[in-house]
NULOKOL-405192 format. One record per residue: y, x, z of N, C-alpha, C, O in turn. Coordinates in pm, whole numbers, plus 50000, padded with zeros to 5 digits. Last residue first. Layout:
// NULOKOL-405192
YXZYXZYXZYXZ
...
***
This chain:
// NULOKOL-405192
743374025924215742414021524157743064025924020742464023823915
742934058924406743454051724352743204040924200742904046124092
741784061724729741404058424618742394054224534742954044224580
741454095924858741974085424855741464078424703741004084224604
738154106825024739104109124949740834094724883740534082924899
736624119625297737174109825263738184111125183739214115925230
732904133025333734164134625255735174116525206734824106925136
732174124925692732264121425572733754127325507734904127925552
730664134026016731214134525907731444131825768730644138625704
729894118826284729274114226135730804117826054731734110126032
728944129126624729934130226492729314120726381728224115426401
728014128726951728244118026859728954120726754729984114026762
727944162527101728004151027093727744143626977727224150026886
727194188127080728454183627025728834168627070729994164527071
724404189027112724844190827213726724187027214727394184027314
723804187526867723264171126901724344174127049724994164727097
723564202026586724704201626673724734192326795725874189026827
720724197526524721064211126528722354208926631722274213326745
722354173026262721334178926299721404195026356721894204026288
724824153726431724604162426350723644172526394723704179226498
724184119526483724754131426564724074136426406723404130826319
725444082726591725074097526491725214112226556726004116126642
723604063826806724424067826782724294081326691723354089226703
722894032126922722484040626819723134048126772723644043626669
723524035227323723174027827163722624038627071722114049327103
722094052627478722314037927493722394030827383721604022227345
721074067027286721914071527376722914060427416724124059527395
718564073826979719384062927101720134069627240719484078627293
720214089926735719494089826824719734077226897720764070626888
720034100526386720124091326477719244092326573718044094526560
721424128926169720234120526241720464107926324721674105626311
722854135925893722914132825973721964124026081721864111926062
723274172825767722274158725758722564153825880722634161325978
725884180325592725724181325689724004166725707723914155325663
727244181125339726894187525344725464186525517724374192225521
728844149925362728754161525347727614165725316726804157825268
729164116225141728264125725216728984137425238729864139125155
732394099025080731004109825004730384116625135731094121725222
734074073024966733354078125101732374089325010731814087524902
737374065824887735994065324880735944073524928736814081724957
740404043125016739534053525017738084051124970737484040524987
741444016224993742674029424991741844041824951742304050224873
739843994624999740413993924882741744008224882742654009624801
738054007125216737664007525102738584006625003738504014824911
739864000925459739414012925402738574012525293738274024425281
739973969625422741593981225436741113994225388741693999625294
737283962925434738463958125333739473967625336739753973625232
736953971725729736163977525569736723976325439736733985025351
738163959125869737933973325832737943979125707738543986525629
737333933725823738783937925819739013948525765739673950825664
735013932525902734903925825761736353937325735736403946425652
734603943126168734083947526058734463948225908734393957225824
736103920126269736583935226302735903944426187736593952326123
734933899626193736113900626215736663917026189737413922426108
732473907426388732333905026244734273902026148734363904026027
733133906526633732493917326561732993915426419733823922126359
733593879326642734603887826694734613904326628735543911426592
731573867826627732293867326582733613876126573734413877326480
730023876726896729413883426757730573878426683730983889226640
730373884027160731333889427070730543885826917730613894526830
727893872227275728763859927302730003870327154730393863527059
725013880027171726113884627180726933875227186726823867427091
722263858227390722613864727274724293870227281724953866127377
721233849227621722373860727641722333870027548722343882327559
720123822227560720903821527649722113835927629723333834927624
718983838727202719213831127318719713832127403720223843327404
719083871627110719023856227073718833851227181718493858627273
720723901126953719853887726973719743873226991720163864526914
721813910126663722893905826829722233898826942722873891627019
719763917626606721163928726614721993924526737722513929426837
717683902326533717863910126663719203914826671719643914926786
717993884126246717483897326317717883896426432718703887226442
718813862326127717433862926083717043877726178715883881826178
721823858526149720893862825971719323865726016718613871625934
721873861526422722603868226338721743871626223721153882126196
719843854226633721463849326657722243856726517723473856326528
716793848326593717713857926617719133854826563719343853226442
713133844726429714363847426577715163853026550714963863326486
712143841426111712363849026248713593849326352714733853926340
712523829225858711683821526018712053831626134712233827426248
712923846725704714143837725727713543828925840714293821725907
710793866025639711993867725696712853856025755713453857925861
709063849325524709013854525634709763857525719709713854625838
710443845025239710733832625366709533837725517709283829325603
712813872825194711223864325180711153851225330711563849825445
716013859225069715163868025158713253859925138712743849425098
717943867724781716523862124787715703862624868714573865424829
720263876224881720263861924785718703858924775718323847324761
719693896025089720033888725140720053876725050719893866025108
718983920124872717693912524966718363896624993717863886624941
721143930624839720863919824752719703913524813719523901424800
721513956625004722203944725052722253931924912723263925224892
719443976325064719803968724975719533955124952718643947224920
718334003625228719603995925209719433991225082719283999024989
714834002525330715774006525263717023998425270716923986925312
712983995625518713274004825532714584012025440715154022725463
711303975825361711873970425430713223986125489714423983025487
710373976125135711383980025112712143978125229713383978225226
708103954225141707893971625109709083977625129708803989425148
709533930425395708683935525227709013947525237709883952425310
710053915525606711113921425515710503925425342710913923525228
707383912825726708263902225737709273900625620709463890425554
706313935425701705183921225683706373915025698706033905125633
708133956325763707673956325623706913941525630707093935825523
710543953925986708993949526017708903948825845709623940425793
713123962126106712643967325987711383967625965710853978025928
713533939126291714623939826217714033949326069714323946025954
711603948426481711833936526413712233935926283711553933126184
712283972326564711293972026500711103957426445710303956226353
715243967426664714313976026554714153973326511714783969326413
714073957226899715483953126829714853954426646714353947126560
711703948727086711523959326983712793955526855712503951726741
711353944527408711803934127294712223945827138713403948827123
708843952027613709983958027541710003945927421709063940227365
708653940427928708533931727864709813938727729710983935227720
707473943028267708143952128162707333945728046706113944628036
706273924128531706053936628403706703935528313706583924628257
706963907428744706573923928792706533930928604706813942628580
703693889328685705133886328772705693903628762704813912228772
701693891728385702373893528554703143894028577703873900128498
700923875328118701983890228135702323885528291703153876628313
698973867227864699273867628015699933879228067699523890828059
699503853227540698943868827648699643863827783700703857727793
697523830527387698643833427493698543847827542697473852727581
697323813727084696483819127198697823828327281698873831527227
695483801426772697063803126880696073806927023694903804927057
692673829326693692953811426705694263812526816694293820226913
692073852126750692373845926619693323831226610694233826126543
691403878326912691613866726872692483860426828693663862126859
689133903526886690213904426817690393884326856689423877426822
687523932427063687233920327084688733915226927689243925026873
687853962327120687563956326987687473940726979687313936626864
688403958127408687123960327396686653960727259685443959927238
691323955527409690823967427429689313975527405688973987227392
691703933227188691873929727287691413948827262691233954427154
694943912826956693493925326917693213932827091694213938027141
695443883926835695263898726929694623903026956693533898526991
697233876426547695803875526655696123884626755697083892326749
699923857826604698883865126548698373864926619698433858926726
701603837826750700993834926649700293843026556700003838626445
701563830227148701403840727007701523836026900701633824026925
703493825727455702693820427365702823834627220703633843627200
702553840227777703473841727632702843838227520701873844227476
702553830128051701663827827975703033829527819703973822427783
703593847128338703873835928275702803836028195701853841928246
704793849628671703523852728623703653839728486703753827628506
708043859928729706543852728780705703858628673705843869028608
709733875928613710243875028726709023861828818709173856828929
709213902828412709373893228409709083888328562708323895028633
712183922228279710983923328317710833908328389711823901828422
712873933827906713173926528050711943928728120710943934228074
714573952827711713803955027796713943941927881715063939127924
715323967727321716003956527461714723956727579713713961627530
716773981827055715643976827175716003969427296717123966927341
718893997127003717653999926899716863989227010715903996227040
722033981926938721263984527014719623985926940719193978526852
723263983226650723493994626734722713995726844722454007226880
720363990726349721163978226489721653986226597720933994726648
720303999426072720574003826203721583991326272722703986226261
719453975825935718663986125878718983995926007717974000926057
721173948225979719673951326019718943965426005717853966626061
723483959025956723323958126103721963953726102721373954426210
723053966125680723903976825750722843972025917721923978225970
723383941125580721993949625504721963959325632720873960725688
725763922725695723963920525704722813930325723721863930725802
727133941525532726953941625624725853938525720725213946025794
726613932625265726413947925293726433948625419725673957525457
726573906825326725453913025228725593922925273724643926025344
729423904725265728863899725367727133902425389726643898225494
730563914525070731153922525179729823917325304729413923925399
729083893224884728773908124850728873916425024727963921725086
730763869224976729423872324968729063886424978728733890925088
733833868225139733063878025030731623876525016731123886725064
735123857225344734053847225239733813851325122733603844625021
737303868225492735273862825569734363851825464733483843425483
739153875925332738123887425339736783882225476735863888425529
738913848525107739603855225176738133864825210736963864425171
738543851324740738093843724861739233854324996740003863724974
738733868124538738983857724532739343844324615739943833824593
739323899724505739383890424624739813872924634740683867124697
738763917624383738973909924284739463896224389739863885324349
738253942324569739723944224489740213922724413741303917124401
735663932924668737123934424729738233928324672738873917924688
734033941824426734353924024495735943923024592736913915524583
734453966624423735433955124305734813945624405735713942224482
734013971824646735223975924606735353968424504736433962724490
730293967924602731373963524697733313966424678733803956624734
730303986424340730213972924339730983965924470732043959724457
730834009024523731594010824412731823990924350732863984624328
729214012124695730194013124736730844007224625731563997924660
726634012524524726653997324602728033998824703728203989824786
726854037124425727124023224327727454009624391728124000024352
726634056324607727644053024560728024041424483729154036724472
725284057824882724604051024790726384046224743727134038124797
726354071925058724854078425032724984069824917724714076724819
728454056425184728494071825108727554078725046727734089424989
727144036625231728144029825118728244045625101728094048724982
725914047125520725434039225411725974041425276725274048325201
728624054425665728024068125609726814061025450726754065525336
729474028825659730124036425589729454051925522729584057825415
727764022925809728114011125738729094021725649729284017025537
727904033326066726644035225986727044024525861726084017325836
730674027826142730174041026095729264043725977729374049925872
730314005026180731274006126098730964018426069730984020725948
728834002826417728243996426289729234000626167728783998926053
730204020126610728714025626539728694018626429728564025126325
732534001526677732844014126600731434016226502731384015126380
730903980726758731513976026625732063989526556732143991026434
729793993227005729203989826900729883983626789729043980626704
732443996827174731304006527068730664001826987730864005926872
734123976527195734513987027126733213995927017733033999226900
732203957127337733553955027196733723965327158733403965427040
731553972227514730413965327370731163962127345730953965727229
733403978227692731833989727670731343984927543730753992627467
735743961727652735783970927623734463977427588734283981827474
733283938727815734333938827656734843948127600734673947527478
733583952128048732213945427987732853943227830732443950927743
735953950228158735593959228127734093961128046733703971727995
736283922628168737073930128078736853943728048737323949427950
734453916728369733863915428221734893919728115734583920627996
735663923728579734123936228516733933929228369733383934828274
737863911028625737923926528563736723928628491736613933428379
736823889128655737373890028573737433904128515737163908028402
735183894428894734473891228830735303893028672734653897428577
737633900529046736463909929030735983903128935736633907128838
738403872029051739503882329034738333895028975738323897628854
735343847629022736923854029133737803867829054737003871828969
735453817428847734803828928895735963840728978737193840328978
734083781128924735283794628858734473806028889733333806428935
731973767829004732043771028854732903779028848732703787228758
733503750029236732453763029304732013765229107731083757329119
735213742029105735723747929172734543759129201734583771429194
734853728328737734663723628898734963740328962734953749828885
737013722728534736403731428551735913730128712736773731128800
738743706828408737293701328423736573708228458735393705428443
741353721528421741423710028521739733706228538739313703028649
741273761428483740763744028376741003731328467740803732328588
740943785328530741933774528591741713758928566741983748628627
739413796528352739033796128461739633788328588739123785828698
740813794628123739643788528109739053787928252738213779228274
742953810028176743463798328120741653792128166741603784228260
741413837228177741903833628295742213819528278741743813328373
740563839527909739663838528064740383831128151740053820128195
742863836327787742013830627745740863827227844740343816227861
743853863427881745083851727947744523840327898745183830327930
741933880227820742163882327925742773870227954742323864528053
741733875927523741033874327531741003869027711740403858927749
745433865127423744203877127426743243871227537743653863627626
747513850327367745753846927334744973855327321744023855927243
750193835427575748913843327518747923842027515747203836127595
751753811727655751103814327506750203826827492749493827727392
751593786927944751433803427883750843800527729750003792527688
752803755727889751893767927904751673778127869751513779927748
754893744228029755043752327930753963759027918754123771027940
755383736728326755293726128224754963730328079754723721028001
756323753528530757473746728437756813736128312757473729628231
753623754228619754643750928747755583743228637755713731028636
752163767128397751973750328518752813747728537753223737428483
753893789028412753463779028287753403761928337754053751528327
753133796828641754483799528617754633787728506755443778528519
750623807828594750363798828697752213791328676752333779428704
750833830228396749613809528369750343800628464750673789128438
751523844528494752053840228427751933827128374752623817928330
750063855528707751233848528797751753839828619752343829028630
747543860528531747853850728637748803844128672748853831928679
748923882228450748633873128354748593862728431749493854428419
749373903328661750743898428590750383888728525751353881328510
746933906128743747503898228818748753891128728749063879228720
745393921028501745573903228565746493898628636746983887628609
747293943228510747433933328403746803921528451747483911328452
746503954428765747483949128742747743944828664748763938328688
743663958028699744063954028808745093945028787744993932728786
744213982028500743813969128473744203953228555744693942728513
745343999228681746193994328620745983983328520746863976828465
743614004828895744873997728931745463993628806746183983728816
740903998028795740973989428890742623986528924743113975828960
741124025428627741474010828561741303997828669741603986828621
741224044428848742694040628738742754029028700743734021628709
739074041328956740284046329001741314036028931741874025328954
737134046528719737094035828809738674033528868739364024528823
737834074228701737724066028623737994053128683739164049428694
736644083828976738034090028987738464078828775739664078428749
734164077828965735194066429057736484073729035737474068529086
733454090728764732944080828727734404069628823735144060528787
733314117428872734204115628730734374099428715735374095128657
731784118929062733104122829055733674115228941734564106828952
729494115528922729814106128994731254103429035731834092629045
729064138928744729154126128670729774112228740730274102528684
729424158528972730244156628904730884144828792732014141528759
727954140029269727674155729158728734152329092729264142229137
728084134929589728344130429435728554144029338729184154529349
726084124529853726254142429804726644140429640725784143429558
726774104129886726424113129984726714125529975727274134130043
726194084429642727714085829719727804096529810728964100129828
723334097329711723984097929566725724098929540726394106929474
722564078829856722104097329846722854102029780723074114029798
722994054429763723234058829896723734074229902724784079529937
720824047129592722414051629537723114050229722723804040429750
718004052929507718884057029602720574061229601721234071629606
717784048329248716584040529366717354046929485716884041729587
719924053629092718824043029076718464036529202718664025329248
720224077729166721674070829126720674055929136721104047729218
717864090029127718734090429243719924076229305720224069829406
717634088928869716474085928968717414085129098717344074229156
719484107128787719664094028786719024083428842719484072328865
719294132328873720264124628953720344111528937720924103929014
716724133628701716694133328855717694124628946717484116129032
717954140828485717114128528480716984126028650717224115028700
721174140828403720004149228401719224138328531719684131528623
722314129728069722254133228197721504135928285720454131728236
724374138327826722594137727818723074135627993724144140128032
726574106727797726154120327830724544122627856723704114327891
727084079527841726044083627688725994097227705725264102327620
728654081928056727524070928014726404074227966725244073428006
730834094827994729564096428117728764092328078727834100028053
732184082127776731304094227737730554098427864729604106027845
733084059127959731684056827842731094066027832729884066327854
734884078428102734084070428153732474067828085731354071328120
736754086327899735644095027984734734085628074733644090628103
737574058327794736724067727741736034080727850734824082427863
738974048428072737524045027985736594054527904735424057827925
740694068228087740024064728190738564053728144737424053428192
742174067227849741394080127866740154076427991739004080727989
743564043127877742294051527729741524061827808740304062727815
745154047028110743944037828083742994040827958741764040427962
746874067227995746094069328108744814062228085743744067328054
746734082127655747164068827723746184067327856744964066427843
746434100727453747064100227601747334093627657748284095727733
745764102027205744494102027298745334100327469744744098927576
747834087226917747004100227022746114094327104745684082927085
747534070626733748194077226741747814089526827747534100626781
744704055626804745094056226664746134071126673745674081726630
745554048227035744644055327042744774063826909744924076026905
747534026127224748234036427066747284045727069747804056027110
746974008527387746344018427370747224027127313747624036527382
748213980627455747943991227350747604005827397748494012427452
746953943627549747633959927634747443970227475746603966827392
745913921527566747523923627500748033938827566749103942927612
743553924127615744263920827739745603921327701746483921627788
741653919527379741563920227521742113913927614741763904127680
743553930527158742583912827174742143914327315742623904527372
744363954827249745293943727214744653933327216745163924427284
741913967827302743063969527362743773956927416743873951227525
740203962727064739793954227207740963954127333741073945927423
741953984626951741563968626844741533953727004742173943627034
741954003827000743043997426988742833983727004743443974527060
738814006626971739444008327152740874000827131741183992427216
738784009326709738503999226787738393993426924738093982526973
740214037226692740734020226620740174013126670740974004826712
738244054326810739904051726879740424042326805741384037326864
735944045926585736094047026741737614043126850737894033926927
737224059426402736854041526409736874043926575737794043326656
736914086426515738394077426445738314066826439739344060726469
734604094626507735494095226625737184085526593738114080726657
732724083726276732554080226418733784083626548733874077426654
734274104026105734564087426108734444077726248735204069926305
735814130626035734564121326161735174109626172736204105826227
736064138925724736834128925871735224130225947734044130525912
737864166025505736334162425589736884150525732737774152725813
739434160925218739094161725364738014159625436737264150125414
739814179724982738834168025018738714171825142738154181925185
742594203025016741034202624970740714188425022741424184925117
745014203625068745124204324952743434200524895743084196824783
745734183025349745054188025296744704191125179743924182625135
747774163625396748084176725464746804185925419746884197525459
746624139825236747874147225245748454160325282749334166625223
744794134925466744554136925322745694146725240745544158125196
746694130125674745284137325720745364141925544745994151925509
747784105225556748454117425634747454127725634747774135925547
745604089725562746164089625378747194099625407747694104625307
744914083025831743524091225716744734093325613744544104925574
746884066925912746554082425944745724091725868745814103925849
747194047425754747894055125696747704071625770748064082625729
744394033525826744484034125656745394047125662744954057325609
745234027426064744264040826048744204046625927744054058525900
746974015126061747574022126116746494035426086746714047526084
745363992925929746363996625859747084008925872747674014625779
743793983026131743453986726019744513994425930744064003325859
746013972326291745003984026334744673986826284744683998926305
746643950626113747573958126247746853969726230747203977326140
744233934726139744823939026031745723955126061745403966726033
744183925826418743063937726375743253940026232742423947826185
746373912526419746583922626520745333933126493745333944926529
745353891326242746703899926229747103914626295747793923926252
743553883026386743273883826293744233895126232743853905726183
743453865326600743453878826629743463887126518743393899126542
743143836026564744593840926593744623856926614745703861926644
740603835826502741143835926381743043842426424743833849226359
739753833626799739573844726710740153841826624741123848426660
740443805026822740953816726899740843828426847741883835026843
738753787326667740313785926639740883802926719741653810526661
736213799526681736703803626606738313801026608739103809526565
736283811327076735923801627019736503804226829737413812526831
736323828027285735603834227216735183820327106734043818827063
737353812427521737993825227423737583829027327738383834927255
735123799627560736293796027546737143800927433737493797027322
733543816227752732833808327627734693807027560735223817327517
734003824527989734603831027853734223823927731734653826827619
733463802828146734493806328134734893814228039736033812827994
730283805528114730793791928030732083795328048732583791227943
729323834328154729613828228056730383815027992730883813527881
729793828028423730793842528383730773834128269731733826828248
727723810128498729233806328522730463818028431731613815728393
725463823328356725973812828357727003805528322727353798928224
725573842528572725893846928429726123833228380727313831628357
724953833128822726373843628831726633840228674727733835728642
722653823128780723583810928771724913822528711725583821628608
720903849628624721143833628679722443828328642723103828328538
722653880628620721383871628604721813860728642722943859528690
724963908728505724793893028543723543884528544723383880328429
725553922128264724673931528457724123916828501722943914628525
726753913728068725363924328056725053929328179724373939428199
728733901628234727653893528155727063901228098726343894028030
729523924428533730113916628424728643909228345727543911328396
729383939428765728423932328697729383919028642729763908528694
730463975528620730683961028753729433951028700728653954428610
730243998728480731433984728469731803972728533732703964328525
728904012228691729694017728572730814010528540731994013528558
726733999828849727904011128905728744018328818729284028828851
726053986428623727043974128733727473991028828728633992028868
724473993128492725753988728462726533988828555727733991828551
722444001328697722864011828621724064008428593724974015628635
721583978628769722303988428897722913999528774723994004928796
720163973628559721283961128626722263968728726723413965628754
718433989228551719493988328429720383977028472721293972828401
717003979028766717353993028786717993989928670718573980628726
716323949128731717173953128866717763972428838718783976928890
715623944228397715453947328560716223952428635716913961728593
716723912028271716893923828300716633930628375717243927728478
714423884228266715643892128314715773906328289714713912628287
712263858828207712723871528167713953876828189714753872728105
713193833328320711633844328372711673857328310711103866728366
715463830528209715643823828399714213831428420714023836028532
715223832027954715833840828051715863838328218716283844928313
713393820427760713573821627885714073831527978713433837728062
714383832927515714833818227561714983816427669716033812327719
713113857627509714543857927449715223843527522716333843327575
710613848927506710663856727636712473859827584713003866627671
710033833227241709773826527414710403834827500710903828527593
710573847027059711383835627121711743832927220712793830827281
708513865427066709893877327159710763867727127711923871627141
706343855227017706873855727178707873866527220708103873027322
707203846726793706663835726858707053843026992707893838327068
707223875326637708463864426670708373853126777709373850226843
705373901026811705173887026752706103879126772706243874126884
705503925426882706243925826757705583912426717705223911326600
705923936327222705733923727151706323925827005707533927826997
704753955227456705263958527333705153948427277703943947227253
704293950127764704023946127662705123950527604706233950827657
702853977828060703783973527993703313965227867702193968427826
702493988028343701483987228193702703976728146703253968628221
702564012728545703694004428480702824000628360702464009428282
700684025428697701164013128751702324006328648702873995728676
700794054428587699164044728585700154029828592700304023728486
704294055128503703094057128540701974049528542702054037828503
706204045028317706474057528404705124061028471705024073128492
704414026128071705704032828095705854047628204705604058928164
701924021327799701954027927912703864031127975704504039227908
701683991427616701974005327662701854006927806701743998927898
699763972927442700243973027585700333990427554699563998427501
701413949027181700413960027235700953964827368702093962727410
700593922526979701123923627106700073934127193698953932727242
700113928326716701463928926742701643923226905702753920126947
697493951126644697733945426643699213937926675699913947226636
696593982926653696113975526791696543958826718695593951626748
696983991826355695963995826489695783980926573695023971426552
699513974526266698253983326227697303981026286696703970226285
701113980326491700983966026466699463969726368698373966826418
701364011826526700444005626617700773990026565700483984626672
702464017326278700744026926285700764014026377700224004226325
705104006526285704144000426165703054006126195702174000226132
705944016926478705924003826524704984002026428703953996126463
706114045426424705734040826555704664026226536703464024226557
708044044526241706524049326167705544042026296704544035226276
710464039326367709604030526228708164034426233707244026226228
710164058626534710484046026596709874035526476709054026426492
711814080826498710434078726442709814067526491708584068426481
714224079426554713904090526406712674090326392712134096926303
714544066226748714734057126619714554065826503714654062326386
712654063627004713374076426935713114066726776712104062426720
711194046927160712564045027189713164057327086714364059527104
708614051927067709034039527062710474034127079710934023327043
708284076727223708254076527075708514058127025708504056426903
709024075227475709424086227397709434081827246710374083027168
706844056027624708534055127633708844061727491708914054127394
704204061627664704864057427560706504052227488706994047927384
703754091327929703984078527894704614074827737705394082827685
701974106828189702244104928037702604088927953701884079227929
701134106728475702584105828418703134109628268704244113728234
698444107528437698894094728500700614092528438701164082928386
697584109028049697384113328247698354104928290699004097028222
697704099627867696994112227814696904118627920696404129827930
696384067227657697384076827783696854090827806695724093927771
695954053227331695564060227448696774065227545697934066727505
698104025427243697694036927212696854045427371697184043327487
696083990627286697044000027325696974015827261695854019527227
694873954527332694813971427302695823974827250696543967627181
694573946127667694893944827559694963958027485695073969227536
694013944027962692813940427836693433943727692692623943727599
696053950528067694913966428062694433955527934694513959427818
697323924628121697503933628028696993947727970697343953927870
696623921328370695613912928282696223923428152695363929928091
695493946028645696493941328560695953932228441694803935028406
693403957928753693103945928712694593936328675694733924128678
694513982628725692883982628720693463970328665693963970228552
696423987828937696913983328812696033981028706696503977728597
695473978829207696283972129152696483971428939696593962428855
693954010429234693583999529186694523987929155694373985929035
696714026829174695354029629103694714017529085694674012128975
699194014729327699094024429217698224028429135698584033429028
698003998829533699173995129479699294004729320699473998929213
695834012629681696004002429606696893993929529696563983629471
697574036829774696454040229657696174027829611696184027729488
699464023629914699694032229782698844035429700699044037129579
697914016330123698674008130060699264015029912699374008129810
696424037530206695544032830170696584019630059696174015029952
699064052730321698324060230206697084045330121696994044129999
699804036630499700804039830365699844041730249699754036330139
697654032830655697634019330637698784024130504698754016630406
697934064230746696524058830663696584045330602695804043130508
699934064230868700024072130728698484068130686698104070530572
699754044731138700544043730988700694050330857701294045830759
697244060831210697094046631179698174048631053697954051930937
699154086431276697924081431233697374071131119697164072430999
700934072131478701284080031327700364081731217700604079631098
698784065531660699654054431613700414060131446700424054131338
698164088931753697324078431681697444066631642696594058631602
699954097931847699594108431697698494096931652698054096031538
700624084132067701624086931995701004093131846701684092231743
698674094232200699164075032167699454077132059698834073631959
698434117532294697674113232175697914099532157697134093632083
700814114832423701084123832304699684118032213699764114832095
699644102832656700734096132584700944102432445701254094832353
***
């Protein structure tokens, strides 16, 4: 019986082993994407992740291998078995942007969100996203945003007078971290357009729910250590089992804003529903009593709503990318305008002379443009694809054997493969943009090359916010927040460089750090002086 038993164990570690060696060595042999050419691999667990995702060299990256191999190149990801496409051909980072029902997000950055903010419309596939989307569609319409307008004036204003206090109390040129101060203005900002809740971030840092996000995010974008996340990933079991501190931190977060978010729906709810009843419909127009109004709808079919949970995660889905990324762009949009004093100086008189209101500055609108293509807060994007498709081209492709073809023509990408959408590298492609692609200057925009102006993408011609089905539903909203900003702090203050060089890393987004200080976290110091015209 004992030798039954060892020859049955047997059997099964030989039918694992023989299933793993074909799954991992040969399997990935006759991947169709091996044909294509690629930078070399240097062993099984050497991979092209590193230098394609590091935006301090991420340019040089993209322009050697379109070069070399051509614009649809196959990398290497976590091992022999992950062969991956690098696409820098507009034609098929359309196709694979459009089709989202074959290109998805993969399941492990889907688990990643979704044990952070829930699966709100950046965790969401299919129909789920769909439905999340056509209910917020709504809110997010221009008559609705234009009513927010006042309340991100509001906020602008409160920061105008903390910086012109700050200044004040300083006989020397103040030094700001901009990145940390936009930052707590635009947590206000999503606060109040959100959910009509305040923060008072601007003012201090002590507001339960503030804080319960922000430590939250800063989990997020913490270096974190690579194992637990492997963990957190492919075994989030192990993980609730034995919770390390990031995890701790994460539901003792969670915690708070389930009750006291929690409880702002419900109160919005009973308030809609109160509206009905008397005939009066609720007047608020934050973003939250805009969902909810939209999810009640008389044309709204029943199995189309979405449930209580679903509401939270995308309020909390609004906070993660409402807040940050309009802080980063405002950052890099400022440290910009501090490096290059004239094109601050020209922007400020268009301001000052404000003929137009502040969303029909050409110039304001130009610098921004220049800003969110030159650093896009997200550097890249990833799907993987969910059959076996055929991605149409319009360059050649250059195959592994030197082979090169010429004539329209398709790469074949397997059910199963990792599909990098290069934000970026789009956005600062020299064959598209011209020699200069790499530089700020926000006059490009009156004469773009008509290369440029063919290319994909939900926002002037780039990636920033991308494109299709689950392009940025906030992009207006962004831009709002931006324009506002910038207007309030430019016509009070000018911006000067320190002393300090500042680098960029990805850490989910694109975020500043100070060279040497990276362990500090996220800073971008600037001399902020007042302006008087």
């Amino acid at each position: 019986m004992a030798n039954f038993f060892l020859n049955i164990a047997v059997a099964v570690a030989t039918f694992l082993l023989a299933f793993l060696a074909y799954y991992l060595v040969i399997l990935p042999k006759y991947n169709p994407l091996q044909r294509l050419a690629g930078p070399p691999t240097q062993g099984w667990f050497k991979n092209h992740l590193q230098v394609i995702l590091d935006p301090s060299i991420s340019p040089q990256v993209n322009e050697f291998y379109t070069q070399k191999y051509g614009r649809s190149i196959r990398i290497q990801g976590v091992g022999p078995w992950d062969v991956r496409l690098l696409t820098l051909d507009p034609v098929s980072v359309a196709h694979v942007l459009k089709n989202s029902s074959i290109y998805e997000k993969p399941w492990q950055s889907r688990r990643l969100i979704t044990s952070l903010i829930g699966c709100g419309m950046l965790a969401a596939e299919c129909l789920v996203h769909k439905r999340q989307r056509r209910v917020a569609t709504p809110a997010f319409s221009i008559q609705n945003l234009r009513g927010l307008v006042p309340l991100v004036f509001k906020k602008g204003n409160e920061l105008k007078d903390k910086w012109i206090q700050m200044a004040n109390e300083h006989p020397e040129p103040v030094r700001i971290d901009v990145c940390h101060w936009i930052s707590r203005a635009t947590f206000d900002v999503i606060g109040l357009a959100g959910f009509d809740y305040n923060f008072n971030a601007i003012e201090n840092e002590s507001n339960e729910l503030f804080s319960a996000y922000k430590e939250m995010f800063e989990v997020a974008i913490s270096q974190s250590r690579p194992i637990r996340t492997i963990f957190r990933i492919y075994a989030p079991f192990l993980s609730s089992l034995f919770p390390d501190k990031t995890l701790q931190t994460v539901k003792r977060c969670q915690g708070v804003i389930h009750r006291v978010a929690g409880h702002l729906v419900q109160e919005k709810k009973a308030k809609i529903a109160q509206g009905l009843e008397a005939g009066v419909p609720y007047a608020g127009r934050d973003l939250l009593s805009l969902l909810l109004k939209s999810n009640v709808a008389t044309d709204l079919p029943m199995d189309q709503r979405i449930s209580d949970a679903d509401i939270l995660h995308n309020i909390n889905t609004f906070m993660f990318a409402g807040s940050d990324t309009s802080s980063l762009s405002l950052t890099w949009t400022l440290l910009l305008l501090a490096q290059n004093p004239a094109i601050q100086d020209r922007l400020r008189d268009e301001i000052h002379s404000l003929y137009n209101a502040v969303s029909n500055l050409p110039y304001l609108h130009n610098v921004i443009r220049e800003s969110m293509r030159l650093i896009p807060p997200v550097h890249s994007s990833i799907r993987v694809a969910t059959q076996d498709d055929e991605v149409p081209v319009s360059l050649p492709v250059h195959y592994r054997d030197g082979a090169i073809m010429n004539q329209r023509s398709t790469v074949t990408v397997p059910k199963g493969s990792f599909v990098h959408v290069a934000v970026e590298g789009f956005n600062l492609d020299k064959s598209f943009w011209g020699a200069d692609a790499w530089e700020f200057h926000p006059d490009r925009w009156d004469n773009l090359p008509e290369t440029a102006s063919e290319l994909p993408g939900l926002f002037s011609n780039t990636l920033t916010f991308s494109a299709g089905p689950r392009s940025c539903i906030g992009l207006r909203f962004s831009m709002i927040e931006i324009k506002t900003f910038l207007y309030l702090l430019l016509t009070n203050f000018t911006f000067q460089p320190t002393e300090d060089k500042i680098l960029k890393a990805y850490v989910v987004l694109t975020r500043p750090y100070i060279s040497g200080k990276y362990k500090e976290g996220s800073q971008c110091p600037l001399i902020v002086l007042p302006y008087n015209r």
